[in-house]
C-alpha positions in Angstrom: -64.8 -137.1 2.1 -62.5 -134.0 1.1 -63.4 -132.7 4.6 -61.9 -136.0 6.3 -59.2 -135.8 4.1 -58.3 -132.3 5.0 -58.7 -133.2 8.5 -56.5 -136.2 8.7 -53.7 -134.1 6.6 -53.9 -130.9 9.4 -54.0 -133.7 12.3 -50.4 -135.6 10.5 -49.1 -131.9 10.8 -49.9 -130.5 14.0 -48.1 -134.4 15.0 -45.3 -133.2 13.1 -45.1 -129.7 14.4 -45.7 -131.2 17.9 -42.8 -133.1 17.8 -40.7 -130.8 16.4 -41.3 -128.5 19.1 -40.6 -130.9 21.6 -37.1 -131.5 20.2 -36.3 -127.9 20.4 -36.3 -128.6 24.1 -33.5 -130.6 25.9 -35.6 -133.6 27.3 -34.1 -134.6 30.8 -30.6 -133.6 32.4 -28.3 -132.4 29.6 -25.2 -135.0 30.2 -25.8 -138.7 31.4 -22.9 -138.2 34.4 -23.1 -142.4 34.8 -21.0 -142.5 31.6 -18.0 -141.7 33.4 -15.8 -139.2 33.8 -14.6 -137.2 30.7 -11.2 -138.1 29.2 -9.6 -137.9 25.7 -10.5 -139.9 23.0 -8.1 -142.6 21.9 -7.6 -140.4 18.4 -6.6 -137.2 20.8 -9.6 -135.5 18.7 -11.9 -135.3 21.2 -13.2 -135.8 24.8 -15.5 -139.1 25.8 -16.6 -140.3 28.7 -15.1 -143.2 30.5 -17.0 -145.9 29.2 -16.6 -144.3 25.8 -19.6 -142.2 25.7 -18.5 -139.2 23.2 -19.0 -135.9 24.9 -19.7 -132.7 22.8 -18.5 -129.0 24.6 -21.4 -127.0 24.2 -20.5 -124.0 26.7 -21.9 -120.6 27.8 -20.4 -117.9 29.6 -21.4 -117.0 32.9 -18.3 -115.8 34.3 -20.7 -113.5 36.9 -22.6 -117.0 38.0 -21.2 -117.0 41.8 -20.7 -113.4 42.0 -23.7 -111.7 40.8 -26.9 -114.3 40.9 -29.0 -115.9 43.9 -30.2 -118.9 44.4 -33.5 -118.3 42.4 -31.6 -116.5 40.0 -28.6 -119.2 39.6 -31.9 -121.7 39.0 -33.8 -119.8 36.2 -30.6 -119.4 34.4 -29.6 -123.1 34.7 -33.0 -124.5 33.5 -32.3 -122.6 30.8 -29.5 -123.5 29.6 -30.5 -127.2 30.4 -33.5 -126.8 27.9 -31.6 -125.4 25.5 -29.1 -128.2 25.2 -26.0 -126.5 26.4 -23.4 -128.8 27.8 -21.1 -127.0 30.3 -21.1 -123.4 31.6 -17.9 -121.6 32.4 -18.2 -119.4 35.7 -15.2 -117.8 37.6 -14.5 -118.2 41.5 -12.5 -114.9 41.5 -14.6 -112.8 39.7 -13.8 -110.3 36.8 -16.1 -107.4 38.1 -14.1 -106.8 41.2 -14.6 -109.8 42.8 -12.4 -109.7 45.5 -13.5 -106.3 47.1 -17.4 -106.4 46.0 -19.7 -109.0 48.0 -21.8 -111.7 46.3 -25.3 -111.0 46.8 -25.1 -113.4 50.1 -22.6 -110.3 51.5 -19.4 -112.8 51.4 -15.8 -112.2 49.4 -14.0 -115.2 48.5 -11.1 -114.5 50.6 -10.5 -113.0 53.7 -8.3 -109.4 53.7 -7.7 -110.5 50.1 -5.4 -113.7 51.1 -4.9 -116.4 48.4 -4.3 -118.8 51.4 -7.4 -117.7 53.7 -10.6 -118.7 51.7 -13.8 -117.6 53.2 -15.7 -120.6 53.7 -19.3 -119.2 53.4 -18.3 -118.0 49.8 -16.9 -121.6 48.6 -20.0 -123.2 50.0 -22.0 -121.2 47.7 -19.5 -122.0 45.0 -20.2 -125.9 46.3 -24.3 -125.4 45.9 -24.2 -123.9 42.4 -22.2 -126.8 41.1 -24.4 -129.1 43.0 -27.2 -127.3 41.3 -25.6 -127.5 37.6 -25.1 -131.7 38.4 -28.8 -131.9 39.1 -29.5 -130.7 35.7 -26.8 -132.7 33.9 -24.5 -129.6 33.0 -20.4 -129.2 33.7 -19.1 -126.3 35.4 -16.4 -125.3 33.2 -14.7 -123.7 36.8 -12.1 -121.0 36.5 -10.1 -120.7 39.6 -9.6 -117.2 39.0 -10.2 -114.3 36.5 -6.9 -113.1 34.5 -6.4 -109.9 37.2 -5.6 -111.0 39.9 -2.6 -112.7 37.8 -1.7 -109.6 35.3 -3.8 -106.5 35.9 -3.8 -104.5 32.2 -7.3 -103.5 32.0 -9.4 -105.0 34.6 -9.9 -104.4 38.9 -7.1 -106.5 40.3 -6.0 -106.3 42.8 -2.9 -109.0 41.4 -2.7 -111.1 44.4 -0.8 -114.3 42.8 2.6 -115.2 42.6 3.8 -119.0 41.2 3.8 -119.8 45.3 0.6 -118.9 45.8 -1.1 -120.1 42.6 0.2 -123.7 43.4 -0.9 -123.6 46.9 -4.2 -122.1 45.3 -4.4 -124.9 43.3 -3.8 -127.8 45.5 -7.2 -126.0 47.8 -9.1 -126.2 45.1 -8.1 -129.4 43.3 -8.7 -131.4 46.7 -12.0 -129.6 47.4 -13.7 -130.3 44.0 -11.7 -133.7 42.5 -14.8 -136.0 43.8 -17.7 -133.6 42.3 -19.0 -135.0 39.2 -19.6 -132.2 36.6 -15.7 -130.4 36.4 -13.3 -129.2 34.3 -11.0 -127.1 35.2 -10.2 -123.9 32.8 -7.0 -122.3 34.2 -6.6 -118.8 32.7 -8.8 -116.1 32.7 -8.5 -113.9 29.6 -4.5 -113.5 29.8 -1.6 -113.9 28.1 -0.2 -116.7 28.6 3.5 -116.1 28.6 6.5 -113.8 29.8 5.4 -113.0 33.1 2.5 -114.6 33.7 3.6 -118.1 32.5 4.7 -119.4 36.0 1.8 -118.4 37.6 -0.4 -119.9 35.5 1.6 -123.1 34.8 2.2 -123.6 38.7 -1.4 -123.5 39.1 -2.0 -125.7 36.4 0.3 -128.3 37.4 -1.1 -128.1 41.2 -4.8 -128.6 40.4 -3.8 -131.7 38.3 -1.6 -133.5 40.7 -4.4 -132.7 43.5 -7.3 -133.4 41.0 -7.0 -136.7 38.8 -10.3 -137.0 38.1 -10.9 -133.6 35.9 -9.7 -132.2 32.7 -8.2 -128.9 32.3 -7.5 -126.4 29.4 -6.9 -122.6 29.2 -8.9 -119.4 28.5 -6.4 -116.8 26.7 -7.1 -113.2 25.7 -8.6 -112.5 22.7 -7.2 -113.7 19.7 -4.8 -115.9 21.2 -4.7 -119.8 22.3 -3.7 -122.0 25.4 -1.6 -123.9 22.8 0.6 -120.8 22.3 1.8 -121.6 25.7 0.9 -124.7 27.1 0.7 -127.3 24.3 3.7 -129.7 26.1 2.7 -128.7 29.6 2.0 -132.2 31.1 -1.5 -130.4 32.9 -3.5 -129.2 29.9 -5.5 -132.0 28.1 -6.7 -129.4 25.5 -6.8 -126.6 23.9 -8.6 -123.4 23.9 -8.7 -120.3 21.7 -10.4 -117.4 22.2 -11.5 -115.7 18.6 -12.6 -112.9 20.4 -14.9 -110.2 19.9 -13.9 -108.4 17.1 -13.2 -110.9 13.9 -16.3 -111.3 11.5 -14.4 -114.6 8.7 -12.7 -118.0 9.0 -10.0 -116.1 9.1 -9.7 -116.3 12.8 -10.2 -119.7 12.5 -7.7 -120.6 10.1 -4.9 -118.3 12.7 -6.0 -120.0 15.7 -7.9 -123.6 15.9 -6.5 -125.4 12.6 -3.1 -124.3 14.1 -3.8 -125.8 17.3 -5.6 -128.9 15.2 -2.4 -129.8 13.5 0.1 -128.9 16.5 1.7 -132.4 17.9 1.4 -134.7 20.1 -1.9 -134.3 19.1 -4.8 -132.7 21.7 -8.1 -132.0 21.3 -9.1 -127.9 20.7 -12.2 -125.9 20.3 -12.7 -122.1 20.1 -13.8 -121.2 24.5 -14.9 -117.5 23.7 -16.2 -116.2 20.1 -18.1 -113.3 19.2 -20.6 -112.3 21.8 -24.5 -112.5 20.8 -25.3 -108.7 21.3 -21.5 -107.2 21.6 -20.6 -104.6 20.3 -18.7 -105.3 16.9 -15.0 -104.4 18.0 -16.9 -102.3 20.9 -17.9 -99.9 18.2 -21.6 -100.2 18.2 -22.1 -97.1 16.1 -19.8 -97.4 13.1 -19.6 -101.6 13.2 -23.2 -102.4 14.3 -23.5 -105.7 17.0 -23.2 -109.6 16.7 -26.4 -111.4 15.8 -27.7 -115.3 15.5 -26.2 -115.3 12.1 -22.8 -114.7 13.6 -23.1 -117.0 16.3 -24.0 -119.7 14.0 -21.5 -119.1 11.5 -18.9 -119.2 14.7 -20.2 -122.2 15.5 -20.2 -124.4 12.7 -17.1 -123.0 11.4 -15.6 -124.3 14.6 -17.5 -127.1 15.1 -16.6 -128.5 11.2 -13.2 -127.6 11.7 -12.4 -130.3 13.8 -12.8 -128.7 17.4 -13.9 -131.1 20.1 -16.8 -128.6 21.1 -17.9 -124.7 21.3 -18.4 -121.9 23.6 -21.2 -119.2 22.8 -21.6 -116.1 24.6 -24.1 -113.0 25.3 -22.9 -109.8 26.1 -25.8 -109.1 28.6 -25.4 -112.7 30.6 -21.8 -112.7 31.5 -22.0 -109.8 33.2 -25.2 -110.2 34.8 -26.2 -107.2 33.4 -29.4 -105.7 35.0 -30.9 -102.1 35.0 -29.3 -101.2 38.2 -26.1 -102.4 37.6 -23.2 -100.3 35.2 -23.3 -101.7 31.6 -19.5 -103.2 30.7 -18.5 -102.4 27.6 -22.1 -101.0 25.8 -24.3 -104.0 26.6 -27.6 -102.9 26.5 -29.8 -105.9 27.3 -31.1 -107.1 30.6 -29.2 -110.9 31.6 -32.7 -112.3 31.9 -34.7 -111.6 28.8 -31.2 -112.1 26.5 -31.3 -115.7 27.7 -33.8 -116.1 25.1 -31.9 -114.2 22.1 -32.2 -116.1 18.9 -28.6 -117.2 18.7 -29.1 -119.5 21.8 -31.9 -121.5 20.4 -29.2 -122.4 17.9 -26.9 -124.7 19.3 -29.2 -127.4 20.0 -29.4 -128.2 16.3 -25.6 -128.1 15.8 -26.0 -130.7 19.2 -28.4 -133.1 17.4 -26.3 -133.0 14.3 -23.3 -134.4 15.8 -24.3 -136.8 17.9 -26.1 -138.6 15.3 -22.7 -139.6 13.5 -19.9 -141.4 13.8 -16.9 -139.7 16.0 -13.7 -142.0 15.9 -13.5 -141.2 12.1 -14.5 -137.5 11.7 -11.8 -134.9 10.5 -12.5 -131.6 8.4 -12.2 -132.5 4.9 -11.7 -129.3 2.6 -10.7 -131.1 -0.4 -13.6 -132.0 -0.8 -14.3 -128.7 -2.4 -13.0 -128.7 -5.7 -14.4 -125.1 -6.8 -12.9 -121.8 -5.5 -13.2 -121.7 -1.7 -10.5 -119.2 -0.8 -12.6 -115.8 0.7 -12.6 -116.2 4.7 -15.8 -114.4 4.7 -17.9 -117.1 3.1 -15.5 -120.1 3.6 -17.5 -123.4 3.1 -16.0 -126.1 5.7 -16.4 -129.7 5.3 -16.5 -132.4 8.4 -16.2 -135.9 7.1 -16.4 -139.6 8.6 -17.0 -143.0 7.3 -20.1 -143.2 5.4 -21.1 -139.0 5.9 -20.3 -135.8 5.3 -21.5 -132.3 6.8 -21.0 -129.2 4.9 -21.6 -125.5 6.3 -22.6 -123.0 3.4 -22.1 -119.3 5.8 -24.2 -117.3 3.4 -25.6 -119.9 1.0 -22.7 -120.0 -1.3 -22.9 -122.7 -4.6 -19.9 -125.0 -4.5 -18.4 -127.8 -6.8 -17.9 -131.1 -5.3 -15.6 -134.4 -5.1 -17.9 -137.1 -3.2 -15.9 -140.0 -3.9 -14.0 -140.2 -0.4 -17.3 -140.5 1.4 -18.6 -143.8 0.8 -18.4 -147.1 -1.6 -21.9 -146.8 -2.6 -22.6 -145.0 -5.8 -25.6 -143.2 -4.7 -25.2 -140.8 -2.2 -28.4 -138.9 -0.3 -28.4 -135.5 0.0 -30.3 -133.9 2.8 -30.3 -129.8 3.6 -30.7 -128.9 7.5 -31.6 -125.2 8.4 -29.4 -124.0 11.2 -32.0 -121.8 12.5 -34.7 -124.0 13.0 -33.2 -127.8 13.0 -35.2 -128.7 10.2 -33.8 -131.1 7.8 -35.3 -132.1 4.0 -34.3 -134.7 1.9 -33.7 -133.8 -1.6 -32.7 -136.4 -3.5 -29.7 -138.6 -4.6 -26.7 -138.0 -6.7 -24.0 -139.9 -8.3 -20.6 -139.6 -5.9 -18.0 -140.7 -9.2 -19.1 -137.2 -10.9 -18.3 -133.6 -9.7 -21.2 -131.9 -8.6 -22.3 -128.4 -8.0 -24.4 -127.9 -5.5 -26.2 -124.5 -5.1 -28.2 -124.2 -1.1 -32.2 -123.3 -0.8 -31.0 -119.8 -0.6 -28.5 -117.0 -0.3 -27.0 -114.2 1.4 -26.7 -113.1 4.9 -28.5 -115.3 7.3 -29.0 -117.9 4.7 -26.9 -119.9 6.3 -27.0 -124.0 5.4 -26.0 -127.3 6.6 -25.7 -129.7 3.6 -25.8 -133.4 5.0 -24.6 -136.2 2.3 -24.6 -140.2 3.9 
């Protein structure tokens, strides 16, 4: 009888472990494109889809996607990011790596002797099958029409080809080529500054793509440690924001500079952090005295962006946006091959923060730090708080104990407290508390890479 019951128990688990596994993997396309196109929620928080279907930004770059893969290639790395749960990737037309002069691996350039207003053809149809290729699998194209030098050269290739002229004519191409794909939005920009100079260009070509293309969305991708909102906040063509935290800033601090700035700017529009700290970069790009990013930074980027009100997040790998492979010359110390760093711990991450979210309410979420009553002042293990009606989600960076005011949350007097472990998805209930007392709460554990997600409905 002991036998049987031993039995039965290991059969319950090996159900439970079953499905757990299979929610690790995105089931079917990743976005449900009959919803509608995306716009703005009616709160200017975040984006939805037509019919009112919220939409979260979960994006990767692969700003080498036309430039550097094939068609085999573009597929594996799709499928993916499909089964991983990501949302939207963000590739570049005009390449970073000199795109202009060096060949995708079909042997065509983008343009023909270099001329904004001569596009080769060939090249955009490629551009047309990877997209095609992204809707089949339910992910956006977060497309950039062009990477920041051929705008302002500083420290990449160039050659600068645009002036305001020929962005807007730019512009209009593209905006009447793609405005009847599905899976778009737009990401003017390129890792620039925004202003002095440069502003004309880019807010010609923003305007442009937007009269020619009604049915897309389209932000900004600034340098590092900058945001669109800097700039463009009132321009008429950006529907939101984008910062870029960049790839040398370890705390909230960042954070607290860049996204709750944009978060409180008016009218209101909806932000989110476009390019944190890479998954294998180079600390500052000083691998030997800093060390490299890891899953615990990636997650503590992401939920510190994600609970501070941002409509959605961007994560990165040093090795993928580049392509990186053993033939080709490492930028900037990666040291990882594109195709076995698609499977680096921090990317198996996301989903979780994915499921999270979607199971709540939207309309009435907003960060919520006073609801932290005990000290919560060090950027590097800031606690942030997300709140709706009836919930609350709470992201302990490196299992911190905090002190507690529930009473916003809900009516009830009993309030559930569930933990979630960011690194796995797993969530425990632990019991029930009183919400019209104070309470300290202390996580499972502590330090770096004890990370938590505290859950209280």
């Amino acid at each position: 009888m002991i036998r049987n019951f031993l039995l039965i128990q290991l059969f319950f688990l090996g159900c439970i472990f079953s499905i757990y596994a299979q929610e690790d993997v995105w089931q079917g396309p990743s976005v449900n494109f009959s919803h509608g196109k995306l716009q703005i929620s009616e709160n200017g928080r975040y984006l939805v889809h037509k019919d009112g279907t919220p939409f979260l930004y979960i994006g990767d770059t692969a700003w080498e996607l036309f430039h550097r893969l094939n068609e085999q290639e573009v597929e594996k790395y799709l499928e993916n990011r499909r089964a991983k749960g990501f949302t939207v990737i963000q590739a570049v037309i005009l390449a970073e790596l000199n795109g202009l002069n060096t060949p995708n691996v079909y042997g065509e350039t983008p343009l023909i002797d270099n001329n904004v207003l001569q596009p080769n053809e060939k090249y955009y149809k490629w551009v047309d099958k990877v997209i095609r290729m992204a809707e089949a699998k339910g992910l956006y194209i977060g497309l950039l029409p062009t990477w920041g030098d051929k705008v302002d050269k500083q420290w990449g290739v160039g050659p600068e080809i645009f002036n305001p002229m020929y962005a807007g004519l730019y512009g209009t191409w593209l905006g009447r080529r793609y405005k009847n794909f599905k899976n778009i939005i737009w990401i003017n920009g390129g890792d620039r500054w925004g202003g002095d100079n440069n502003y004309p260009i880019w807010e010609a070509l923003g305007k442009a793509l937007k009269k020619a293309d009604k049915n897309h969305l389209i932000t900004f991708h600034p340098q590092g440690e900058c945001s669109s909102g800097q700039w463009f906040h009132n321009s008429t063509w950006l529907d939101f924001n984008m910062a870029q935290t960049g790839h040398c800033q370890r705390n909230y601090e960042i954070y607290n500079r860049l996204l709750l700035k944009d978060y409180n700017r008016t009218p209101v529009k909806p932000c989110m952090d476009g390019e944190p700290r890479y998954e294998n970069h180079p600390v500052c790009w000083k691998p030997d005295s800093l060390g490299w990013f890891d899953d615990t930074d990636v997650r503590q980027a992401l939920y510190w962006d994600l609970f501070s009100g941002s409509c959605g997040h961007t994560y990165g790998c040093h090795d993928i946006w580049q392509m990186k492979t053993p033939e080709r010359e490492a930028i900037g110390f990666a040291r990882g091959n594109w195709q076995t760093s698609l499977d680096l711990p921090g990317a198996f991450d996301l989903i979780h923060a994915r499921r999270l979210l979607e199971r709540y309410d939207w309309a009435s979420r907003k960060p919520a730090p006073d609801m932290i009553i005990s000290d919560n002042s060090s950027f590097e293990h800031k606690i942030v708080a997300l709140q709706g009606n009836g919930f609350a989600l709470v992201y302990f960076p490196n299992g911190e104990k905090a002190t507690f005011n529930l009473q916003s949350i809900s009516k009830n007097n009993e309030l559930t407290l569930s933990w979630m472990n960011p690194r796995t998805g797993e969530i425990k209930k632990t019991g029930s508390i009183d919400r019209s007392q104070t309470q300290e709460i202390i996580p499972p554990s502590s330090g770096r890479g004890n990370d938590w997600v505290l859950i209280i409905e």
